[in-house]
N, C-alpha and C positions, 0 to 999 in steps of 0.2 A: 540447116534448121535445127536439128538435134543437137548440135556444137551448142547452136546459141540458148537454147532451152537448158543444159546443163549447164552454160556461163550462169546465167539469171540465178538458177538454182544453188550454189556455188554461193555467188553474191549474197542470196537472203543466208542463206546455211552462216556464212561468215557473222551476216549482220545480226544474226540470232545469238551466236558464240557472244561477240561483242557484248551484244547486251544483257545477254547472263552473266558475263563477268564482271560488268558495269555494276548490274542489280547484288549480283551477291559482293563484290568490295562494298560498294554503300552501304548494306545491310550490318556488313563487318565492320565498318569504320561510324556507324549511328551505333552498334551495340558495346562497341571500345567504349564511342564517347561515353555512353550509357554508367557502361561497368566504373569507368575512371571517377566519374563524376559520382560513383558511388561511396565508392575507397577514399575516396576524399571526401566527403561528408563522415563517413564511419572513424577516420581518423582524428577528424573534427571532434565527433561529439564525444570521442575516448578520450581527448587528450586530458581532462579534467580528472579522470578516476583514478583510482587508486589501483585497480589489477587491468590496466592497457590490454593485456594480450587477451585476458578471456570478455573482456568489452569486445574486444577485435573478432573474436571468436565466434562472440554469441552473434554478433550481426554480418558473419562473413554472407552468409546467404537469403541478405535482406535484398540485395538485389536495388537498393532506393536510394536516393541522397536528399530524399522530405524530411526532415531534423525531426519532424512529427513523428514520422512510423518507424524512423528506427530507436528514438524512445520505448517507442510503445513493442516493437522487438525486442529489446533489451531485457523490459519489464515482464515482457511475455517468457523467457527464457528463466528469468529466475522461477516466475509461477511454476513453470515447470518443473525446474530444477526441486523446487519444494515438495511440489507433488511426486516425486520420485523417492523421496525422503521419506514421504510419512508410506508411500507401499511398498518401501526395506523398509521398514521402522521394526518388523516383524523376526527381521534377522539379529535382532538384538534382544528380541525377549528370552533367548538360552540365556546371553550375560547378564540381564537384569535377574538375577537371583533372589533377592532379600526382598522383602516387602518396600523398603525405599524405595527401590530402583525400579523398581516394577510400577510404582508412582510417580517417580519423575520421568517414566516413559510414556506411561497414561497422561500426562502432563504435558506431555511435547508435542503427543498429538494434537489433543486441544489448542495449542497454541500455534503449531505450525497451519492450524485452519484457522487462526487467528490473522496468520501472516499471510496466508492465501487473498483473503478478507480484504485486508487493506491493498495488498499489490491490485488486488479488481479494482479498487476504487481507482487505485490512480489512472491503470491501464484504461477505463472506463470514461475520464473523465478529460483524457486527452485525444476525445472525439472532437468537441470544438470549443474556442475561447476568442476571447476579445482581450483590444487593447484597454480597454476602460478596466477589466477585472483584472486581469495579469498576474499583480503582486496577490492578491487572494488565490488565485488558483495557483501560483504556486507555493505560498505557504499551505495551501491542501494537500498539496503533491506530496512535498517534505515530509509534513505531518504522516503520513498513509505510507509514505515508503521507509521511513523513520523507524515508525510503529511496526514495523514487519522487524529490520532488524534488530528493535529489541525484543520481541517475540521470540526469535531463534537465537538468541543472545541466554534469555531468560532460561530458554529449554537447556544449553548446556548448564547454567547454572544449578539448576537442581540435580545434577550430578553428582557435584561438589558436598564429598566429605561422605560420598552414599557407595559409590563402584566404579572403578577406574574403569575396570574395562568396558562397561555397558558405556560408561561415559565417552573414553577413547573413541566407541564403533563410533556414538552419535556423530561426537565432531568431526569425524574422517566424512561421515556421510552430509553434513553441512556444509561442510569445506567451501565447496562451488556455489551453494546457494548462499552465501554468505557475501561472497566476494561480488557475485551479480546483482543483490537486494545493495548492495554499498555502491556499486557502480549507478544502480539507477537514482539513487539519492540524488549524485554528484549530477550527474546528467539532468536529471530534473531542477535540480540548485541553479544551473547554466542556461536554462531558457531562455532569461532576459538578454543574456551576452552571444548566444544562437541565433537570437533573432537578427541582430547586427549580424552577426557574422556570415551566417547562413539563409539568414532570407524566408523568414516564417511564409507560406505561402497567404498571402492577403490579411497579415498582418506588421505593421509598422508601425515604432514607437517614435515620434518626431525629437531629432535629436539627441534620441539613445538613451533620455533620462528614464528612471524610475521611480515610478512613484511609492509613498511610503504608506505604511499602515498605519493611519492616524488615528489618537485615541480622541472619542465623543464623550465627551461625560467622564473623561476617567475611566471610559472602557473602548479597548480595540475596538475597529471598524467592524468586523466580522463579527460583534457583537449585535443582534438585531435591536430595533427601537423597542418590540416586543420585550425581547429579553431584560432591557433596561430597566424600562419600566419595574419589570417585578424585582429585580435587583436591589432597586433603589426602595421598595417598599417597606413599612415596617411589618412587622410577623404579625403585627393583630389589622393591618391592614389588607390581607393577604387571602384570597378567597383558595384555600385549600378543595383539590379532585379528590382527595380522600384524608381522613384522620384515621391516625394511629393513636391507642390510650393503651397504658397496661393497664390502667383501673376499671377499662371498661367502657366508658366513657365516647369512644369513636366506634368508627365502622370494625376496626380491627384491633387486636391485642397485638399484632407480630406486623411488622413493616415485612418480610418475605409475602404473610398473606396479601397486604397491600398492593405490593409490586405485580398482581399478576393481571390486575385491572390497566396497566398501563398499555396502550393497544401497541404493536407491533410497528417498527419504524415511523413511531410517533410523529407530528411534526410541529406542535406545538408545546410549551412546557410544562408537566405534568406534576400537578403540586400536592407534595405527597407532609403532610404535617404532624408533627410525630411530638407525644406531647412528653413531659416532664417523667422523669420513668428508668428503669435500668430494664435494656433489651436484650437478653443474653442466648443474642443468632448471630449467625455468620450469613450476610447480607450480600446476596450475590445478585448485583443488574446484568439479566441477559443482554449480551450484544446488543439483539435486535429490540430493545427497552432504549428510543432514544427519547431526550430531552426531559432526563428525569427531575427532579428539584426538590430536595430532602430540608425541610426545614423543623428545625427543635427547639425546645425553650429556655436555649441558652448553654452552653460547654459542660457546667458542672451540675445541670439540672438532666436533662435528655444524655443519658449515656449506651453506647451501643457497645459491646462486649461478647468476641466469639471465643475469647479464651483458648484458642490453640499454639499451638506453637511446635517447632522442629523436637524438642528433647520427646514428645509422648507421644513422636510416629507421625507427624504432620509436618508433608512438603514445604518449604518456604512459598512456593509460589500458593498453597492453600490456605497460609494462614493469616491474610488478610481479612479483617474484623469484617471491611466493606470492599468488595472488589468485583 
């Protein structure tokens, strides 16, 4: 009796063994599949960029093959990368010596939160999309991750002709975020050709065509009806949110005063009318001042004038009249 109670025992003890070994291969052989099927998405969506290995890099431990979230990896990596950039950005102000340099460093900041800015939108904005919008979202895409690389483009620029070395540090510490903010360009540019290849999840474009941005009226699609409309208007036709006179004449003498009525990520267009007059400011629209619309009485009537420039101590990136 004991013999056969330790058979039975014996038996279940084997059939147990069995099916642990059973459960953990499965387990190893769905998490292969798993990983394979990732490595080959990632290979996928690098094969368009320009620096492969650190595409490869930045999404070795995405762990996914959704064409979706290793985008949004990619673009998340550079954000990073940038943010790393501007807290060294500190190890550089011994090199920045000279009043230049110490302004084209102040300048990089500002700007690499410029480039911050736009990588959000994209990263942000590839939460979800339709086939019907496609070619718009991703000329948005372009546009925002575009705008970042010439942000950190612009910051080494103002280097140039001020401190080699302060300059040198910058670009070593760009290096990588340069090559990432370019990678995700390319990768964003490939969506259309992704979706074919890679299988957008619950998106499919019949036939694999693309559709194009057709212009209405002689203005792009992404132009709104709204927009049109006042485009097409004449200037005495034209119901101005605020005027500008230097004689006195409007709510304001100075278009800066003006601009600070414009509310905060506006969403309709904000008509700012600026009369006959020489304005002599440096006219700066906050980022977050959208859908501004500067209208004057003509090129050689309405002139605006900040009068700065490089030779008397002013950055190139500052000495824009309207920027």
């Amino acid at each position: 009796m004991g013999k056969a109670i330790i058979g039975v025992c014996a038996v279940i003890l084997v059939a147990m063994v069995v099916a642990v070994a059973v459960g953990v291969t499965r387990s190893r052989s769905g998490s292969g599949g798993k990983l394979e099927a990732s490595q080959k998405a990632v290979k996928t969506i690098c094969q368009p960029t320009d620096y492969q290995e650190a595409c490869e890099n930045s999404l070795a431990g995405s762990n996914s093959s959704d064409p979706k979230e290793l985008i949004k990896a990619g673009l998340q990596a550079a954000i990073d990368e940038i943010k790393k950039v501007v807290s060294n950005s500190g190890t550089i102000q011994d090199a920045a010596k000279d009043p230049m340099s110490r302004q084209a460093l102040d300048n990089c900041k500002e700007l690499m939160g410029y480039a911050i800015d736009d990588l959000t939108k994209s990263f942000n904005q590839l939460g979800a999309f339709s086939a019907s919008t496609l070619d718009e979202y991703v000329e948005n895409l372009k546009i925002w991750t575009g705008g970042s690389i010439t942000y950190q483009q612009t910051c080494l620029d103002g280097f140039v002709n001020v401190s080699t070395e302060a300059g040198e540090k910058m670009r070593k510490l760009l290096n990588t975020s340069q090559k990432l903010t370019s990678n995700g360009l390319a990768m964003v540019s490939e969506i259309p050709k992704l979706i074919r290849d890679l299988n957008f999840p619950g998106l499919t474009r019949a036939g694999g065509s693309t559709r194009k941005l057709l212009a209405k009226d002689g203005f792009p699609s992404w132009v709104s009806f709204q927009q049109r409309m006042l485009l097409q208007q004449k200037v005495s036709q034209m119901k101005a949110n605020v005027v500008v006179a230097k004689d006195g004449s409007g709510k304001y003498t100075s278009i800066n005063q003006a601009l600070k009525e414009v509310p905060n990520k506006n969403a309709s267009p904000f008509v700012i009318y600026i009369k006959a007059g020489v304005y002599n400011e440096k006219v700066t629209v906050d980022k977050y001042k959208s859908n501004v619309v500067f209208i004057g009485d003509g090129p050689t009537r309405t002139t605006i004038t900040g009068r700065l420039n490089f030779v008397d101590g002013t950055s190139t990136f500052n000495t824009a009249t309207v920027g």
